[in-house]
C-alpha positions as CSV (number, residue, x, y, z in Angstrom):
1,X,64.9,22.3,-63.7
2,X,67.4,25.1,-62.4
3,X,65.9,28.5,-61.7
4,X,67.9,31.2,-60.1
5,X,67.1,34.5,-59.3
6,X,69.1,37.7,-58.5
7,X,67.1,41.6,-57.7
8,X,68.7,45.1,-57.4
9,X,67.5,48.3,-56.8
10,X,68.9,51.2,-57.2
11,X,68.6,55.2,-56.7
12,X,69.3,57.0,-60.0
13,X,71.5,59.7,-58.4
14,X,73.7,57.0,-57.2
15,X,75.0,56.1,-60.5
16,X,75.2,59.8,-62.0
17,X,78.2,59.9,-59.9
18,X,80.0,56.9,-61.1
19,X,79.1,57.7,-64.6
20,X,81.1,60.9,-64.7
21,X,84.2,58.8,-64.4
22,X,85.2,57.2,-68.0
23,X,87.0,54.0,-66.5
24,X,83.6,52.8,-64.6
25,X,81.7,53.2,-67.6
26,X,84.0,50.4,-69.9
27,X,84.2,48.5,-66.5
28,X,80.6,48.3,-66.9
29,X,79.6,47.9,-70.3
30,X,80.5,46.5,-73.4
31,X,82.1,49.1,-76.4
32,X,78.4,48.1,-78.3
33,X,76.8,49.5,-75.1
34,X,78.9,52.5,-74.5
35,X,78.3,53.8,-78.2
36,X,74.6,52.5,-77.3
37,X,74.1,54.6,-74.7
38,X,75.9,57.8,-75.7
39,X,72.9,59.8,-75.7
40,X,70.9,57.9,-72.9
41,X,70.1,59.9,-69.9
42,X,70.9,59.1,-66.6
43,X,67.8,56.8,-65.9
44,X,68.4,54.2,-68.9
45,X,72.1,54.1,-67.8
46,X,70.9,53.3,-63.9
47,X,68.4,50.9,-65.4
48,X,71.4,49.1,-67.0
49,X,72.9,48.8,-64.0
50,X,70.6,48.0,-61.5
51,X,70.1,44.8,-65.0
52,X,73.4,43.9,-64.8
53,X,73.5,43.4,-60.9
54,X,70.7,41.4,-60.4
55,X,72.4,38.7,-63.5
56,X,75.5,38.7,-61.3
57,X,73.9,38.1,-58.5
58,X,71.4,35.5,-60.4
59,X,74.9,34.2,-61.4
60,X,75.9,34.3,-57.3
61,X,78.9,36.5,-57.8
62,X,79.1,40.7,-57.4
63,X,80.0,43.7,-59.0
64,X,83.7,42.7,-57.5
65,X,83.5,39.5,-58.6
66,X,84.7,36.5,-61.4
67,X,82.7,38.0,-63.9
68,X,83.3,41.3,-65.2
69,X,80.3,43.1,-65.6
70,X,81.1,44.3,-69.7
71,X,80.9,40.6,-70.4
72,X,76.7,40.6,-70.1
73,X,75.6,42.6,-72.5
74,X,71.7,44.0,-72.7
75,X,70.1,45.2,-75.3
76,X,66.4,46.8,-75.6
77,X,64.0,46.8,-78.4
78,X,60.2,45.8,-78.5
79,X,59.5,46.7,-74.8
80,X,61.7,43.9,-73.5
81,X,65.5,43.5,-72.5
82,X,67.2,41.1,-73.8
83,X,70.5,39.5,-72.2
84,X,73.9,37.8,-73.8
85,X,76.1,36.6,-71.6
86,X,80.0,36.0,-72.8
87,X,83.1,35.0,-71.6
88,X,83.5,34.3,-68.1
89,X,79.9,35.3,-67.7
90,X,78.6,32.7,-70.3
91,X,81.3,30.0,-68.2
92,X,79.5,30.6,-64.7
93,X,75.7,30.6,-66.1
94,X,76.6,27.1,-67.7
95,X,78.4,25.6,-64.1
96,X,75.3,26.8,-62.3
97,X,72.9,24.9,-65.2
98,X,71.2,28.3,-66.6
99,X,70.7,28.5,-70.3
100,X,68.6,31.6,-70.3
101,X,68.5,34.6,-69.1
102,X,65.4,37.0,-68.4
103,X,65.2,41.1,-67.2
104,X,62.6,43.2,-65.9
105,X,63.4,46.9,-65.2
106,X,61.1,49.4,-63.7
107,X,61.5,52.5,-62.3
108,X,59.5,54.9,-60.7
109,X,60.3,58.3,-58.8
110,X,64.0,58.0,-59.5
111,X,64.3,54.2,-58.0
112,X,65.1,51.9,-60.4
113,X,64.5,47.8,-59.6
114,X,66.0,44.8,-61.4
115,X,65.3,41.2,-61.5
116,X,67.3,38.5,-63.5
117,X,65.4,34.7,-63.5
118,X,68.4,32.1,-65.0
119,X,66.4,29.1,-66.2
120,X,68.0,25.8,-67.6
């Protein structure tokens, strides 16, 4: 069985200066998650991104890397995150044997943390 893992942490304040420019924000997410997140605050937005770093690094790439980061998409609902990987971004998870992919976010005192377990 092939488990991979991938973590990221993250300061909230950190990404509230990316976010103000428009080009990061469609580098990062998906159209659904732009319109998704439209009237998030700052703290669901980190926790999105602090997500989406620990799957590419799960996935053994980076933020600069193969797979574009718009191309895993997260969704919330019922207390859990759930993950879709497309694109290049479904391509590498099937090379490196992973057929699912799990989240958990926390944050606490403006630190965000995320880990991503692949699993075949």
């Amino acid at each position: 069985m092939t488990t991979l893992v991938g973590v990221d942490a993250l300061r909230v304040a950190e990404l509230d200066l990316l976010a103000r420019r428009g080009w990061f924000l469609k580098f990062l997410f998906s159209q659904e998650e732009i319109d998704d997140l439209a009237t998030a605050g700052s703290v669901c937005l980190a926790c999105r991104f602090a997500a989406k770093e620990a799957v590419l690094k799960m996935l053994r790439t980076c933020l600069s890397g193969s797979v574009p980061p718009a191309q895993i998409v997260l969704r919330s609902g019922a207390g859990a995150t759930s993950v879709e990987l497309r694109g290049a971004a479904s391509e590498r998870a099937r090379a490196l044997g992973i057929e699912r992919v799990d989240v958990s976010i926390s944050c606490e005192r403006g630190l965000v943390i995320a880990v991503a377990l692949g699993t075949a």
